[in-house]
C-alpha atoms as an extended CHARMM CRD file, in Angstrom:
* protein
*
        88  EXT
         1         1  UNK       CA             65.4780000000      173.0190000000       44.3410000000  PROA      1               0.0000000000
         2         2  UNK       CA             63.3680000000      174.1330000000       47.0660000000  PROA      2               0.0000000000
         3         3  UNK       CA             59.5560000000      173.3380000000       47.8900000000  PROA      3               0.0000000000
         4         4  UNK       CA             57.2240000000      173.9920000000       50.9880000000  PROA      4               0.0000000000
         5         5  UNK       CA             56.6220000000      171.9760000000       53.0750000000  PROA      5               0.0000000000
         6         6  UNK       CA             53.9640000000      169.2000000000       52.4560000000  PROA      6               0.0000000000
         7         7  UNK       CA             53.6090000000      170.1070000000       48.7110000000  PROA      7               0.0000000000
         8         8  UNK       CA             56.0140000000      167.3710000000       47.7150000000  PROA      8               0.0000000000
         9         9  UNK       CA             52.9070000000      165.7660000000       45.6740000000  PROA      9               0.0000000000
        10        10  UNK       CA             51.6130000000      168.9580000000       43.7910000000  PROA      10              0.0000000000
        11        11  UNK       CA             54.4690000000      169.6650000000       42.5820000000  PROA      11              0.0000000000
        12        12  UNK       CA             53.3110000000      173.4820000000       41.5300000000  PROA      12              0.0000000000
        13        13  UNK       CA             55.7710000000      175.1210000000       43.9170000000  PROA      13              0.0000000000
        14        14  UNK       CA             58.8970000000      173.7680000000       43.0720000000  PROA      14              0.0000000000
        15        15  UNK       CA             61.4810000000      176.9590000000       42.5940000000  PROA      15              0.0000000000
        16        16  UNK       CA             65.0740000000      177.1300000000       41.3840000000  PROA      16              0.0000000000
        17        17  UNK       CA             66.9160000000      177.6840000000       44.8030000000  PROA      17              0.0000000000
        18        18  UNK       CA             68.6670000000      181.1530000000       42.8270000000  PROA      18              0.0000000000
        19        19  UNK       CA             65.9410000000      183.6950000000       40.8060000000  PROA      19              0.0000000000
        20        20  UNK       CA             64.9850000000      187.2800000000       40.3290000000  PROA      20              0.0000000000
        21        21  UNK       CA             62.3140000000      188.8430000000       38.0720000000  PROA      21              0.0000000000
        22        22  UNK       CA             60.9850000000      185.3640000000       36.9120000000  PROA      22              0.0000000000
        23        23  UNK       CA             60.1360000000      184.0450000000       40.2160000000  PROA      23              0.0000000000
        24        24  UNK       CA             56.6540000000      182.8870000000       39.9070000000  PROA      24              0.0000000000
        25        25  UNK       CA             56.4310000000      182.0070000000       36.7090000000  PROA      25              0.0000000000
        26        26  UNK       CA             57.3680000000      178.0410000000       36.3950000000  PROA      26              0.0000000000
        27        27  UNK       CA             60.2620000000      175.7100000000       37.3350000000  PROA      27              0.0000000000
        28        28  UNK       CA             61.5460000000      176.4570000000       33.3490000000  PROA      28              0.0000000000
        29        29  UNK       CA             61.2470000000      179.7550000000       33.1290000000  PROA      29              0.0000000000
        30        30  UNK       CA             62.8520000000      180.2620000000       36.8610000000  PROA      30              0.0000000000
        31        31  UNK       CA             65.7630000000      178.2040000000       36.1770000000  PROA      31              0.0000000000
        32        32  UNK       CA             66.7990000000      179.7540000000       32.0600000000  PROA      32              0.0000000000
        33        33  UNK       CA             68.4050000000      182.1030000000       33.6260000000  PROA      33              0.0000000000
        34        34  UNK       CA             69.8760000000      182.6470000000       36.9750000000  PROA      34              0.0000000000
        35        35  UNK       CA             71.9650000000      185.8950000000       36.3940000000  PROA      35              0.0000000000
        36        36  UNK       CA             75.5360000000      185.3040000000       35.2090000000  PROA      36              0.0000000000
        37        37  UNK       CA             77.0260000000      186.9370000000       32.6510000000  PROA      37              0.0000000000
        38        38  UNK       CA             79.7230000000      184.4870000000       32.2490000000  PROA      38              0.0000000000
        39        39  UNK       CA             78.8260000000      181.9560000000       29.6160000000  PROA      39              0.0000000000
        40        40  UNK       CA             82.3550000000      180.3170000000       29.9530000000  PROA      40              0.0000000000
        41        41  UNK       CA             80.4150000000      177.1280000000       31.6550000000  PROA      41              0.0000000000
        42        42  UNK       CA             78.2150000000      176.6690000000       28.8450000000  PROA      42              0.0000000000
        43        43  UNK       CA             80.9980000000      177.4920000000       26.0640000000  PROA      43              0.0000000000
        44        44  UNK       CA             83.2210000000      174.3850000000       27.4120000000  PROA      44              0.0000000000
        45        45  UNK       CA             80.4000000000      171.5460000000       27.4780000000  PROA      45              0.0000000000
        46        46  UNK       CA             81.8620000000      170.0860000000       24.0910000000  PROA      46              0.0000000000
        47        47  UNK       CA             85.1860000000      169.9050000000       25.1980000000  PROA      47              0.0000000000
        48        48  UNK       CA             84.4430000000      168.4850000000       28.7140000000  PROA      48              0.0000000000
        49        49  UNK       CA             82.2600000000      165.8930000000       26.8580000000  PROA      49              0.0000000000
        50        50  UNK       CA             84.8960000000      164.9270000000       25.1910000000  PROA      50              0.0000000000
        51        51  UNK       CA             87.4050000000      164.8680000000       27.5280000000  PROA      51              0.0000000000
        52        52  UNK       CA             85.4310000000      162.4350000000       29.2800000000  PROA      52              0.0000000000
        53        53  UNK       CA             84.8930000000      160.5060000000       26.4670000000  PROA      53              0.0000000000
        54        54  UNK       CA             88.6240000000      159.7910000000       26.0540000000  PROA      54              0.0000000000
        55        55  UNK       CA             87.9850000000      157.2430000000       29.2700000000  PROA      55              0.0000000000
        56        56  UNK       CA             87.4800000000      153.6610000000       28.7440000000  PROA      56              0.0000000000
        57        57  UNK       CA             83.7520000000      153.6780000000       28.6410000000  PROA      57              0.0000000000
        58        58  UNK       CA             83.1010000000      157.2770000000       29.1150000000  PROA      58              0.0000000000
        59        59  UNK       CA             81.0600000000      158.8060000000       31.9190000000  PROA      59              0.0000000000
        60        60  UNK       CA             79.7580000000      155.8250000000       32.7560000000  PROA      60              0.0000000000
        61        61  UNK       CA             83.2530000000      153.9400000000       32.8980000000  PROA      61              0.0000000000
        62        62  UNK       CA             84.3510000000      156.3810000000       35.1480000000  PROA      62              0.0000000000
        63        63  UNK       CA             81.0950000000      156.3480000000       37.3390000000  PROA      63              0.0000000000
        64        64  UNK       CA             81.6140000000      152.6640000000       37.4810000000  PROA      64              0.0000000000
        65        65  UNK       CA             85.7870000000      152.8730000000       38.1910000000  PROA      65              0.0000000000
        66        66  UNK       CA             84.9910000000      155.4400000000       41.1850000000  PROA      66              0.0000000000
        67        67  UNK       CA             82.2850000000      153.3450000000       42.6990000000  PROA      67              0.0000000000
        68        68  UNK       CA             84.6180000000      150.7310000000       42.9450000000  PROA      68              0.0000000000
        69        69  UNK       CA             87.0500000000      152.7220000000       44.0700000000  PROA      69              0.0000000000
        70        70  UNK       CA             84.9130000000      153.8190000000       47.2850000000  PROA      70              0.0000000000
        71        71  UNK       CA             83.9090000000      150.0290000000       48.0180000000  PROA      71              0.0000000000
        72        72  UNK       CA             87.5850000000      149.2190000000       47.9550000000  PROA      72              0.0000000000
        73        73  UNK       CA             88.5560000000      151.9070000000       50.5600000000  PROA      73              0.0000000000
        74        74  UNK       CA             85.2500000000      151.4810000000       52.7170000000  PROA      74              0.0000000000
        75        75  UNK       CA             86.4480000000      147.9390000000       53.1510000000  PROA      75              0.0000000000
        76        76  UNK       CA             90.2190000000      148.5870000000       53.6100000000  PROA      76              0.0000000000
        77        77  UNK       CA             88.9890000000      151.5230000000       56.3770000000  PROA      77              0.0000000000
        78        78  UNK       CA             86.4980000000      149.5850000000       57.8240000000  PROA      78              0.0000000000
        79        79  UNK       CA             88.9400000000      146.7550000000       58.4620000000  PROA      79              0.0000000000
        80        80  UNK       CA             91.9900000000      149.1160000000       60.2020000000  PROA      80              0.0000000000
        81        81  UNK       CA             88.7730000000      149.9930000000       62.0320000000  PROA      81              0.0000000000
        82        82  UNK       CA             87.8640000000      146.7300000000       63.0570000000  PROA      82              0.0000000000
        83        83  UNK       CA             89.8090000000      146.2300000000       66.2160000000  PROA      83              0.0000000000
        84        84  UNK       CA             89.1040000000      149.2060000000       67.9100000000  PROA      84              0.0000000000
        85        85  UNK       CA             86.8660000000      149.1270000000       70.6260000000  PROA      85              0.0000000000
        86        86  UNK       CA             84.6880000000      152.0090000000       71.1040000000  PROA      86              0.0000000000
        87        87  UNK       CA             83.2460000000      153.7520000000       74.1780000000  PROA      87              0.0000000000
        88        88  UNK       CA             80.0140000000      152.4380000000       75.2800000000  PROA      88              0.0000000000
């Protein structure tokens, strides 16, 4: 999304960072369409939603599985980092 500067508040000038014709006329109307003729995205939302509800507590179990997946490896990197010593 973009907005100027200093009109984080107002909230009036918030654009979709990709528009044409409709600029100007509302965050909703800006962002319905943003050009593409290729409605292959849209057609495959039922079968991705599926797909990730074939997981072990769906999008949320696999939020929750990567998470913990990134805290394991921050620690295991952060240790073989340990005994470095760095340039001061």
């Amino acid at each position: 999304m973009l907005m100027k500067k200093g009109e984080e508040d107002k909230g009036g000038d918030l654009h979709h960072p990709v528009v044409s014709h409709e600029y100007g006329n509302g965050l909703a109307v800006e962002s319905a369409w943003i050009g593409t003729r290729d409605y292959s995205a849209q057609l495959v939302v039922p079968s991705v939603l599926e797909f990730h509800n074939r997981f072990e507590g769906g999008i949320e179990g696999i939020k929750k599985r990567n998470h913990e997946k990134v805290k394991c490896n921050f620690r295991h990197i952060s240790y073989s980092l340990a005994h470095i010593n760095l340039p001061s």
